[in-house]
N, C-alpha and C positions, 0 to 999 in steps of 0.2 A: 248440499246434496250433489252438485256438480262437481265438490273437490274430491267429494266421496267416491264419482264414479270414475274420478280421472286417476287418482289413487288405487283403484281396483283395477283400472285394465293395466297400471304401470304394474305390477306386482304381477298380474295373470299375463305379462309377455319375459319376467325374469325368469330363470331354470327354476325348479322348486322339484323338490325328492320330498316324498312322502308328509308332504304338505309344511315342508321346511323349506325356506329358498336356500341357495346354494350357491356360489361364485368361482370362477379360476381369481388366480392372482390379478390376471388381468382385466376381469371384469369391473373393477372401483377403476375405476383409471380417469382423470382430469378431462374434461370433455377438449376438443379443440375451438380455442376462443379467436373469432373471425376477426377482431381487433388486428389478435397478434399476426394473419395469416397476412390482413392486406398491408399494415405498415411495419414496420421493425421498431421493437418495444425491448429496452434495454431492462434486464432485472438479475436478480440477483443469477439466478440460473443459466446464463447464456452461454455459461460452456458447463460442463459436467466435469466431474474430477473419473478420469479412467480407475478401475479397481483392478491392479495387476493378478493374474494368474496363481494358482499356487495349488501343486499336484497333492494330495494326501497330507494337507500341516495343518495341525492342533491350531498353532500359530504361529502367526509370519508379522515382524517389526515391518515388511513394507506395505504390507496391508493397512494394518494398523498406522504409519504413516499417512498412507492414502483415504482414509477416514478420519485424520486427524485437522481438525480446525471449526466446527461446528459447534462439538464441545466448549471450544475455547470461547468462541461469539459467545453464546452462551451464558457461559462463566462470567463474563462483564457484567452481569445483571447482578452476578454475588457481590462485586464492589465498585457500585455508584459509589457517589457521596452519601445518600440516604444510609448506607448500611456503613460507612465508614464513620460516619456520626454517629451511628449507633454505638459502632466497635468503641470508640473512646467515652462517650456517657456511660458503659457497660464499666469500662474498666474505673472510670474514676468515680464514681457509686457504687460500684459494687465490689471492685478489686480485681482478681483472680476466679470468684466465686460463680460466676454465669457460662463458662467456658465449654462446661458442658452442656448448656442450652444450644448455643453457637454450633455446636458440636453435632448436636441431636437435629438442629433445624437445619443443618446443611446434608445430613445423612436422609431426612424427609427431603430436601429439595431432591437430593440424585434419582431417589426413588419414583418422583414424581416427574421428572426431565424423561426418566427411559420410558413412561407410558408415551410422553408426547413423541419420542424420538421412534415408536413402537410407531405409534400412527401414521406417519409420515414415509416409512418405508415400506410398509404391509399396503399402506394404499393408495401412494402415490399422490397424497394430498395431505396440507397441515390441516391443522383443527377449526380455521376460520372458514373454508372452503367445504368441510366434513357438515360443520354446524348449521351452514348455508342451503347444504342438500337435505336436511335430518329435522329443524325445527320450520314450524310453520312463520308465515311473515310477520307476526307482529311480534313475537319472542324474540325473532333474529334480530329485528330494530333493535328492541332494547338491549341484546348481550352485547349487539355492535356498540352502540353509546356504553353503556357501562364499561367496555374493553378500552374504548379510545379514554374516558376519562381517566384511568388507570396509565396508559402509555404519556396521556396528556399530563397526570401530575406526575411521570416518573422524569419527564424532560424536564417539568420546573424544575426538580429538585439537582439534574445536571446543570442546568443552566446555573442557577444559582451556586453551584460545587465551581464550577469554571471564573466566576465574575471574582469569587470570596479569593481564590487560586492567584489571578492577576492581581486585585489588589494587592494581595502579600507580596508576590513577587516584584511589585511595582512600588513596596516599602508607601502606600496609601498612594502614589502617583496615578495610576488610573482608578477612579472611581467604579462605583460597583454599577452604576448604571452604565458606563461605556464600556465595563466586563462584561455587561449583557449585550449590550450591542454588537462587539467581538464575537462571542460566541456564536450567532445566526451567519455572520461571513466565513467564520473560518468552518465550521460545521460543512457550509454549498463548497467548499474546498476540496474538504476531505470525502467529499461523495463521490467527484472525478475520480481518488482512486481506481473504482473498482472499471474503471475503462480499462486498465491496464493488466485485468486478467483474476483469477478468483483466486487464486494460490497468494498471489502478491499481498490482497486486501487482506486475505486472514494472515498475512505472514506481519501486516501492518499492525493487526489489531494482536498479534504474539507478544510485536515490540510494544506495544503499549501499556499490556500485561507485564512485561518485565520491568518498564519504568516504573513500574507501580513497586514491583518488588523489591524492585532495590533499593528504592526510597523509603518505604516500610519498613523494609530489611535493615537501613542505618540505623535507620531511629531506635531500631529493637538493639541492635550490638551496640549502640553507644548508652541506652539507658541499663542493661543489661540487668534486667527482668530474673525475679527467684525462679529457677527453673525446677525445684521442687513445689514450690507453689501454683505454679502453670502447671504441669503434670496434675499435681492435685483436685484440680478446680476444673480439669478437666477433659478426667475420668471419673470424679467421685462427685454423682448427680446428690448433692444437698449442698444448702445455700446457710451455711452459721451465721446468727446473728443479723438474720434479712429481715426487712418489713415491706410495706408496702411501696417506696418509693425500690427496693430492687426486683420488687414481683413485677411490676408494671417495667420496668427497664426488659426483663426477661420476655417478657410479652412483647414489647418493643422490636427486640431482637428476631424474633419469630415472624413477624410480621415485616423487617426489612430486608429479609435474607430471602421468603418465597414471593416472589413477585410474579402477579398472575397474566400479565403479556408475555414473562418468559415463557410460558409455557407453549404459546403460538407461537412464540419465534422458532423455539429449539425445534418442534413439528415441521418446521416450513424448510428449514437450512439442513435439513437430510436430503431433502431432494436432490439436493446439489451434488450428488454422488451416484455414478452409472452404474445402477443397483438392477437386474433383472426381474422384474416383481413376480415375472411366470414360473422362474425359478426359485424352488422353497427352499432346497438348500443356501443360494445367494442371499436372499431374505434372511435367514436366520442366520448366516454369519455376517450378514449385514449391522442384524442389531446387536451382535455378539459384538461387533469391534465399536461400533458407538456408543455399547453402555459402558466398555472400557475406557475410550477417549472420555467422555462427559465424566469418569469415576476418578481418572488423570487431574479434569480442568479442575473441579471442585476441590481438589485438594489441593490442589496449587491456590485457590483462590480462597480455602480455609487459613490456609498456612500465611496468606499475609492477611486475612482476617485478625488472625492471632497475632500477628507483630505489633495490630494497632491497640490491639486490648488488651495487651499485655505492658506496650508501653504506656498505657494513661493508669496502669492498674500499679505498675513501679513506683513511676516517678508523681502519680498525684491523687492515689487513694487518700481519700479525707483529710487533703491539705485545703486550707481556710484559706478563703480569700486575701485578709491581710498579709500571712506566709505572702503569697504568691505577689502581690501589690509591691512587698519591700525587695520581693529577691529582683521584680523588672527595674525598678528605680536602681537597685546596687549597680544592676549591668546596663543602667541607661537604655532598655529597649520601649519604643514610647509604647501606645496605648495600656499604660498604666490604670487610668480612667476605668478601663474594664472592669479593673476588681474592686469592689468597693472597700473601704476599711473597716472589716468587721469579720465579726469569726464565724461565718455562716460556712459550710462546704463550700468547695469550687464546683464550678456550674461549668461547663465546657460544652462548645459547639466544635465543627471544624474551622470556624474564623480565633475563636480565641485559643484553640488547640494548639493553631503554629505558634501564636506570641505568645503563648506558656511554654511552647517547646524551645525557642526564642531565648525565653524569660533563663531558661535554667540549664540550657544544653551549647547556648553560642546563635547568632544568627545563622550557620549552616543549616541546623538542624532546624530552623523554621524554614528558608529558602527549599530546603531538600523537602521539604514537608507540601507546601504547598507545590512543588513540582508531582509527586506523586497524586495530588488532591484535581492538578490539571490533569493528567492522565488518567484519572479514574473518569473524570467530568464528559472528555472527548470521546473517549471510547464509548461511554452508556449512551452518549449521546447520540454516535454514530447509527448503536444498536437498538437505540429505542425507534428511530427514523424507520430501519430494516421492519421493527415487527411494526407499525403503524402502517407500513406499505402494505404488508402481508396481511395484515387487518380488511383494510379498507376493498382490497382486491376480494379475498376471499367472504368476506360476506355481502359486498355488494354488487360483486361480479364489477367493481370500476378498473378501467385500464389507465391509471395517471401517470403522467410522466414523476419519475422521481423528485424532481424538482418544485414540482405542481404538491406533491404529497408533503414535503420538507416544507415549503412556503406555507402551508398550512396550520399542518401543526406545531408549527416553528413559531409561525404567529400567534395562536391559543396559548399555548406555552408561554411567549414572552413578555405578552401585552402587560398580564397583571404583575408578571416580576420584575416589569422595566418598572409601573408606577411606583412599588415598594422601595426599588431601589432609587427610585428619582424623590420620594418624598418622606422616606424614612431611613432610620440607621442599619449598619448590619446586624443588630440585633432582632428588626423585626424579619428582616430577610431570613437568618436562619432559625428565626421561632415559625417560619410556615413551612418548614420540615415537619413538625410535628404534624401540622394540618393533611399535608399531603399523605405523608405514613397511615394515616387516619383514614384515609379518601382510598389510598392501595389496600389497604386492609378490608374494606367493605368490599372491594371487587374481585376477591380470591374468590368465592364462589361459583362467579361467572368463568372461570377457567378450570377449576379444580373437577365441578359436577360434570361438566361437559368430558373431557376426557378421559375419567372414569367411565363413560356412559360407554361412549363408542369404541374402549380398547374391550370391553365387554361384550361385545355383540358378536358373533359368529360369522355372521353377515356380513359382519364389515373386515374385520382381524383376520375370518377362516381360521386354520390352526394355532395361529399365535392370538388368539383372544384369552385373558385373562382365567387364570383358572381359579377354582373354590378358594383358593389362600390368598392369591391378589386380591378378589374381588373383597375379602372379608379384609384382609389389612389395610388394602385402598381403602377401602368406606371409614374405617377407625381412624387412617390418617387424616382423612380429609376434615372428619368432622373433628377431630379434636385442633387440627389447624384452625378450621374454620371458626370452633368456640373460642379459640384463646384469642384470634384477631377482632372477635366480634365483644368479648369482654377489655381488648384494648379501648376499642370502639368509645365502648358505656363510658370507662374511664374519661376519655378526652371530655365525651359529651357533660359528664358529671361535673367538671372543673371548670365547665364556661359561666356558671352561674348567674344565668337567665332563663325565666321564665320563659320568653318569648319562644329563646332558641329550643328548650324544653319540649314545647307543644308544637313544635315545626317539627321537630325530630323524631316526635311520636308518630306525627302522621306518615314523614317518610320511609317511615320504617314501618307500618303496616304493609305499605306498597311492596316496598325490598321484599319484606318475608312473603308475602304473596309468592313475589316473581320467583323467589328461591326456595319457596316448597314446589313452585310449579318443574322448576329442571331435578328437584329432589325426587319426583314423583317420577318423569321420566328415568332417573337413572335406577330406581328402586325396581321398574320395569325389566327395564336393561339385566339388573344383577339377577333376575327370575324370582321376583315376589309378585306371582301372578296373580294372588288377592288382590292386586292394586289394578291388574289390568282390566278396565273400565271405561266407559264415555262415550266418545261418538265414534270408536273403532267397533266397538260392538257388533254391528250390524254386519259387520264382513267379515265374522269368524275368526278374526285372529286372536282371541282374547287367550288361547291355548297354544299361541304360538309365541311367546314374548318377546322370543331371541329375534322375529321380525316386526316387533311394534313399532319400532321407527325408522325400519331401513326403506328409503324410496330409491326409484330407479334413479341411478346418480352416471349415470349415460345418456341417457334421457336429455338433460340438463344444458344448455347452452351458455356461454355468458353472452352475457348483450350490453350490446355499446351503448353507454348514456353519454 
């Protein structure tokens, strides 16, 4: 009853027009947190990028310049190693024939990047920060733990991409457990960048992007890929002569490509641009030049999607094991052992990817290979640190040092894939890729429903809130993302063949769906299916107002030092 009353007088002191609340641009605005005021707290934001001038133009390359590098952050999340292991299980299972899935789920990522990048300029807050003002506290707990465990298996699976990376490049000389150890020093390394100014850092993480590309980019010109077959496969959505082991790859694919901390990050890393929010024309050309940047980074970050899945779809569509066993013995490249002698398909990770690339192309193209697979590792890695900051801060209102946040999750992260790699082979190392894909895939909801909710709100967006077509294509995209990660889901679960785990999985999944009809129902709210608007709002009349069912006063709001 008390949250009731404190609720009502916040609402009865915001502007409201004909019993709709109303806001300027500058009314969402970030409260001032007393942390930041009394000590000096370094973060991503410390200096803003200026947005130059520009009298009467459609458009201007230096604009678009000066909004350019957020996108790109971004874009790192299209190619971890998680999604790079995808690209070559994709190509050497299924060939050329998924390209248009690959294709489709990075045209749903863009789509869903410009809601979060929408958020983030219109109100002057990412979506950690929004969700924190908008759900009550025991919801916020668990979307925070469900968020971090998402960010937390996307680090595994960097870390793990970087340990696999030094091996190869260390021809077995550094072990996979001292690759992990590597990886948490040099990671506290590469965070000092960003002392050196925000243009620098993203101009670091361009050059990392392009090591990736050019490494990719060999492998593609020297296995040299049917390019009517690529063309083919993907533009023309049908999969000839597929079964179930390339339905579930496709599925795979879908589920490595939208990772649902991107979505918090890309909201967060707008701010970083001195955008006038009071100003609607700056707002809407604001998100005019970052749907274009993020439509840039994506395609730069398809196109070397395609280089990897095109090279395992050339050079080792439905080549057999033994194939592969005799051609590494010809050219003396060891781990031979890999493949066993028999005529089963080849089975590929990103560890045995290089030494088949190895096996048939020269050791350049495995050295160059595993270079690319470090650069993929460092960069996600860097970016997954960025959106766990932004996590943490925004829904718990905590102010941590950088350092304090990396040492943490860096920890969580590495504990169980130090023990992996300290007491089994890289086989079991890169079989808990699957697990984790598995584990991101249950946590798209918690990012997906939420930002749907709030670009839908009036209250929060003002004039840029989603109209009749977004909100109907959003809710189509989300849930048919949502079902096919959630039938990846059944899959893993079906093939662990235990009982025990069976009746474990049934109960956690009553809870999950619980929780994920409960934000289902908020946003159903949101989109104006006022039949659903019910409960303990009832009593204060908004139940004919839906476009304000969840807006609180977010001025009001302090953060507080813990």
């Amino acid at each position: 009853m008390k949250e009731n009353k404190t609720e009502k007088s916040s609402l009865k002191d915001s502007p409201q027009e004909n019993g709709i609340q109303t806001s300027q641009y500058s009314a969402i605005s970030p409260p001032a947190s007393p942390v930041a005021q009394d000590e000096p707290f370094s973060t991503y934001f410390e200096e803003k990028v200026p947005i130059p001038e520009s009298v009467n133009q459609v458009f201007s390359f230096r604009k678009l310049w000066a909004f350019t590098g957020p996108g790109f952050l971004m874009s790192i999340a299209y190619l971890d190693p998680g999604n790079i292991e995808s690209d070559l299980q994709s190509g050497a299972k299924a060939g050329f024939k998924l390209l248009w899935v690959l294709l489709g789920a990075t045209i749903i990522g863009l789509l869903l990047q410009r809601l979060a990048a929408r958020l983030g300029v219109v109100t002057g807050m990412h979506l950690a920060e929004v969700c924190n003002r908008q759900y009550p506290t025991v919801p916020r707990i668990i979307l925070w733990l469900m968020v971090e465990l998402a960010i937390i298996g996307s680090d595994m699976q960097e870390v793990i991409g970087c340990a696999i990376a030094l091996n190869l490049l260390s021809v077995g000389r550094i072990p996979l457990w001292a690759g992990v150890l590597i990886t948490i020093t040099d990671t506290f390394v590469f965070l000092f960048l960003d002392k050196y100014g925000l243009r620098k850092l993203e101009a670091f993480f361009g050059f990392l992007i392009t090591v990736m590309a050019i490494s990719f980019g060999y492998e593609y010109v020297l296995v040299k890929p049917d390019q009517g077959e690529l063309l083919k496969g993907m533009f023309v959505p049908y999969c000839e002569g597929c079964g179930p082991l390339q339905l579930e790859q496709a599925v795979g694919i879908v589920g490595a490509v939208i990772m649902p901390h991107n979505i918090y990050l890309h909201s967060a890393l707008v701010k970083s641009r001195d955008v006038d929010r009071k100003n609607k024309k700056e707002v809407k050309e604001a998100n005019k030049y970052f749907f274009i940047e993020s439509a840039v980074a994506l395609f730069v970050s398809f196109l070397i999607n395609v280089f990897v899945v095109a090279v395992f779809a050339q050079a080792f569509y439905n080549k057999t094991n033994m194939e592969v066993n005799a051609e590494c013995n010809a050219t003396g490249i060891p781990h031979t052992d890999l493949f066993p002698l028999n005529n089963e398909t080849l089975e590929v990770d990103i560890y045995k990817g290089g030494v088949v690339l190895g096996c048939f192309f020269g050791p350049a193209a495995l050295y160059i290979w595993a270079i690319g697979i470090l650069a993929a590792g460092q960069s996600s890695t860097m970016t997954g640190t960025y959106s766990g900051q932004f996590v943490m801060e925004g829904f718990l209102n905590l102010r941590w040092s950088r350092f304090a946040r990396v040492l943490l999750t860096r920890s969580i992260a590495i504990t169980p894939t130090l023990l992996v790699a300290i007491f089994q082979d890289v086989q079991h190392l890169t079989g808990m890729n699957d697990f984790l894909n598995v584990l991101q895939s249950m946590q798209l909801p918690f990012a997906l429903i939420p930002i749907l909710t709030f670009t839908s709100l009036t209250s929060i967006m003002n004039d840029f809130a989603n109209g009749l077509v977004w909100k109907i294509s959003g809710s189509i995209v989300i849930l048919v993302v949502c079902a096919i990660n959630m039938y990846f889901v059944v899959v893993y679960v079906t093939s662990l063949n235990s009982v025990l785990l069976y009746v474990l999985s049934a109960l956690l999944s009553v809870a999950y769906l619980c929780f994920v009809g409960y934000l289902a129902w908020h946003c159903l709210v949101a989109l104006g299916v006022s039949c659903l608007d019910f409960g303990s709002r009832m009593p204060l009349g908004l139940s004919r107002h839906t476009d304000i069912y969840l807006l609180n006063d977010m001025d009001t709001d302090t953060q507080v030092e813990r």
